[in-house]
PLY file of the C-alpha trace (Angstrom):
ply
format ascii 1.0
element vertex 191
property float x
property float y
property float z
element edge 190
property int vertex1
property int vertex2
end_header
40.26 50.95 61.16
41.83 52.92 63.94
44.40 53.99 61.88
42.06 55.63 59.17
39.73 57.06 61.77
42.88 58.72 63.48
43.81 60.02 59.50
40.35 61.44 59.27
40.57 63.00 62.39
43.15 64.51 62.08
42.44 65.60 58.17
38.55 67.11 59.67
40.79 69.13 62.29
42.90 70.80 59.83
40.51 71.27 57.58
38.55 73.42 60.78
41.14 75.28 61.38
41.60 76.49 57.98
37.78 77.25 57.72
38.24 79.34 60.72
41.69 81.21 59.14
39.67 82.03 56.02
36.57 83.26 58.16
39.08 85.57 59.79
40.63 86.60 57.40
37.48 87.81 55.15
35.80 89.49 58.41
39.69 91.45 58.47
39.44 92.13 54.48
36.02 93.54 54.66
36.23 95.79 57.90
33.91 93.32 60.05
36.51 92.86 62.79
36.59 95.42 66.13
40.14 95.66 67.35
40.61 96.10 70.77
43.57 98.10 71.47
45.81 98.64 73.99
49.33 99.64 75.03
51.81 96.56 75.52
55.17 95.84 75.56
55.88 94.06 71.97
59.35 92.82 73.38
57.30 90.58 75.67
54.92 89.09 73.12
57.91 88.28 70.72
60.12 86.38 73.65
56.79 84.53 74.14
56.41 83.39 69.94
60.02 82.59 70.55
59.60 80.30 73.39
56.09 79.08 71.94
58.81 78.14 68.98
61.81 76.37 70.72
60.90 73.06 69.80
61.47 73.71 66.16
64.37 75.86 66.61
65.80 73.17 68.34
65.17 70.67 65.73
66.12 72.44 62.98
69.13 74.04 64.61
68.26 77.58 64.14
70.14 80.15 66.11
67.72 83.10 67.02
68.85 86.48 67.61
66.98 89.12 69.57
68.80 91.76 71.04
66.21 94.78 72.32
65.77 96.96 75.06
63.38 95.56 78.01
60.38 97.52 77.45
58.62 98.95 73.98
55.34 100.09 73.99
53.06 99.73 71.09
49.12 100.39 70.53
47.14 98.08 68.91
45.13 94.56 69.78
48.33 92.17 70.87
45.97 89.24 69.63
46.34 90.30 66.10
49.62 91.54 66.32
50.78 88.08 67.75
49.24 86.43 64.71
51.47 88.70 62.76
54.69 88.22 64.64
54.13 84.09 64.38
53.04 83.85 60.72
56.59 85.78 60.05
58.71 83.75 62.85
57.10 80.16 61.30
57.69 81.02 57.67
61.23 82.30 59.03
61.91 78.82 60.70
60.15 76.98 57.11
62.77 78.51 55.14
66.01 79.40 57.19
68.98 77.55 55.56
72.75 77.10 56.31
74.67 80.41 55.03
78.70 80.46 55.59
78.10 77.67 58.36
74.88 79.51 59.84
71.47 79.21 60.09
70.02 81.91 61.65
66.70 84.15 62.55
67.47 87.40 63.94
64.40 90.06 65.41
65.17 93.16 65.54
62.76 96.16 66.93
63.59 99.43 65.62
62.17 103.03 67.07
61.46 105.66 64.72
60.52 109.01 66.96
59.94 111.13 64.20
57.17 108.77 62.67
55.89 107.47 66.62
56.46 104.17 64.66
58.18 101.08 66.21
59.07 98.59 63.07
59.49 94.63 64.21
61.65 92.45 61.49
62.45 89.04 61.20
65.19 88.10 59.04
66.50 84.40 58.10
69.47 83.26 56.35
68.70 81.25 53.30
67.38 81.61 49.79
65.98 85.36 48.54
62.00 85.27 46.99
62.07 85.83 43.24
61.00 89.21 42.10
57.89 87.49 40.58
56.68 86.11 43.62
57.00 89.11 46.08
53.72 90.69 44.88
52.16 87.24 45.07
52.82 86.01 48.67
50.72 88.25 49.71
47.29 86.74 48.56
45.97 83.84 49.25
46.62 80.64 49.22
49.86 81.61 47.56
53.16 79.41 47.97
55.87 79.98 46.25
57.65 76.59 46.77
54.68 74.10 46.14
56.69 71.02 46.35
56.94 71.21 49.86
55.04 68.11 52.31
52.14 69.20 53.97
53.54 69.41 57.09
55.82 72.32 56.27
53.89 73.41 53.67
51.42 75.77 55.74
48.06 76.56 54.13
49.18 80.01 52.27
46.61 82.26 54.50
49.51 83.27 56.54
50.74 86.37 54.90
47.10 87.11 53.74
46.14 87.64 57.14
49.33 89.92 57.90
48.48 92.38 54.88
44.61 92.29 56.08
45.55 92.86 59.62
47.92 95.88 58.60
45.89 97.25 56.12
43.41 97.16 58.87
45.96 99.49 60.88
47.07 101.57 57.91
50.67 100.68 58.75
53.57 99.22 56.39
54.43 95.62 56.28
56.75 94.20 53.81
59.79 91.74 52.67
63.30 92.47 51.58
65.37 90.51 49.55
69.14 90.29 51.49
72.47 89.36 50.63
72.18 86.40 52.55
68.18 85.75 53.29
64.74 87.55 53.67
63.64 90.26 55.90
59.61 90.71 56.69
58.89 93.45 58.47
55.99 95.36 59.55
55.36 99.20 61.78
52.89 99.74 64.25
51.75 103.20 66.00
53.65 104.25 69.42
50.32 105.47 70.74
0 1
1 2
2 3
3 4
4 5
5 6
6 7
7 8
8 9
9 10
10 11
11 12
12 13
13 14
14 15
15 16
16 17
17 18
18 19
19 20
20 21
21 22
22 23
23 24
24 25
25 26
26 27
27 28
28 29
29 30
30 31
31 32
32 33
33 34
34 35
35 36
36 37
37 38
38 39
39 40
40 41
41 42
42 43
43 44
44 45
45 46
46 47
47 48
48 49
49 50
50 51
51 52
52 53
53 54
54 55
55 56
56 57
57 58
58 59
59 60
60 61
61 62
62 63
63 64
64 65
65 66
66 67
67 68
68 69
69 70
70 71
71 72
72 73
73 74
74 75
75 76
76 77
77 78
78 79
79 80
80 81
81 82
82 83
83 84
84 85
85 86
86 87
87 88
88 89
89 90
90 91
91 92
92 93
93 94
94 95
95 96
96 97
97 98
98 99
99 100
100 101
101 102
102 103
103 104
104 105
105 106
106 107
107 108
108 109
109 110
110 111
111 112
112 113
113 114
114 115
115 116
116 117
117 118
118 119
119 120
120 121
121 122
122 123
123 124
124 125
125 126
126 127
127 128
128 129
129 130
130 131
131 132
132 133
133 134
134 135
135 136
136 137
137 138
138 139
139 140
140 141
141 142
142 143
143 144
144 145
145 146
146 147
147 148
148 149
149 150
150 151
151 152
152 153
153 154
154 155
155 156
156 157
157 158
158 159
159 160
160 161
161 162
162 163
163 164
164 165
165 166
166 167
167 168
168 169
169 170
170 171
171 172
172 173
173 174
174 175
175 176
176 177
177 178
178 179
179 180
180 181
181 182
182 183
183 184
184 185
185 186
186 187
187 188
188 189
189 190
């Protein structure tokens, strides 16, 4: 009995959190949420995803690149922004494989001054996302690889909640097929 009581536990937990993922995300697709922004230094809040992270880094043997400068201010509400910058780095870490001996995650933070944009990628060696299902990982629910367990599997709100948070901000998010993985990306505003 202690067993299945744990199993439901632990099934009425997940299934809360979801309930609150989809609450959020419909108050972000219809306008409903306030943002409170601010100027922070986005270098900061990805080390800390990163170190949040290092457990499954570790355990899946994922070398993580990040070279940046120390400071780079951005504008916008660093809780949402954080939710962003995990949903890519945890789908990064899901699907990172072993290219030419390497299984990597690199996060790069580019400045554009002519836009006042700063654009934060995450790439990861591995397998590219079929032309057909770029338009689709964006909705939700979506998963392009369904045979996954359900620990690794994620709930498919992830990316739905990046595209409502950005469209939210007006600012471009996106993936890129590479020779050797997948790039997601997104801007946000200098000031």
């Amino acid at each position: 009995r202690k067993f299945y009581a744990e199993v439901i536990l632990d099934e009425s937990n997940k299934m809360d959190a979801l309930v609150k993922q989809l609450l959020e995300l419909m108050k972000l697709e219809y306008g409903k949420r306030e943002f409170r922004n601010e100027k922070f230094n986005i270098v900061e809040l990805i080390n800390e995803v990163i170190r949040k992270c290092k457990v499954m880094l570790d355990d899946r043997k994922i070398d993580i690149k990040f070279e940046h400068e120390p400071e780079v201010q951005v504008f916008a509400d660093s809780f949402y922004i954080e939710q962003v910058v995990t949903n890519y780095f945890t789908n990064a870490i899901k699907h990172a494989k072993e290219v030419n001996g390497i299984r990597q995650i690199e996060v790069k933070i580019t400045n554009n001054e002519e836009t006042k944009k700063v654009r934060v990628s995450v790439f990861n060696t591995g397998d590219n996302i079929s032309e057909n299902a770029i338009s689709k990982i964006w909705g939700r629910f979506y998963k392009e690889d369904t045979s996954r367990n359900r620990e690794d599997g994620g709930t498919g709100i992830g990316l739905a909640l990046v595209k409502a948070i950005m469209t939210n901000y007006k600012n471009d998010y996106g993936v890129v097929n590479k020779e050797n993985g997948v790039e997601f990306y997104f801007e946000l505003d200098k000031e």
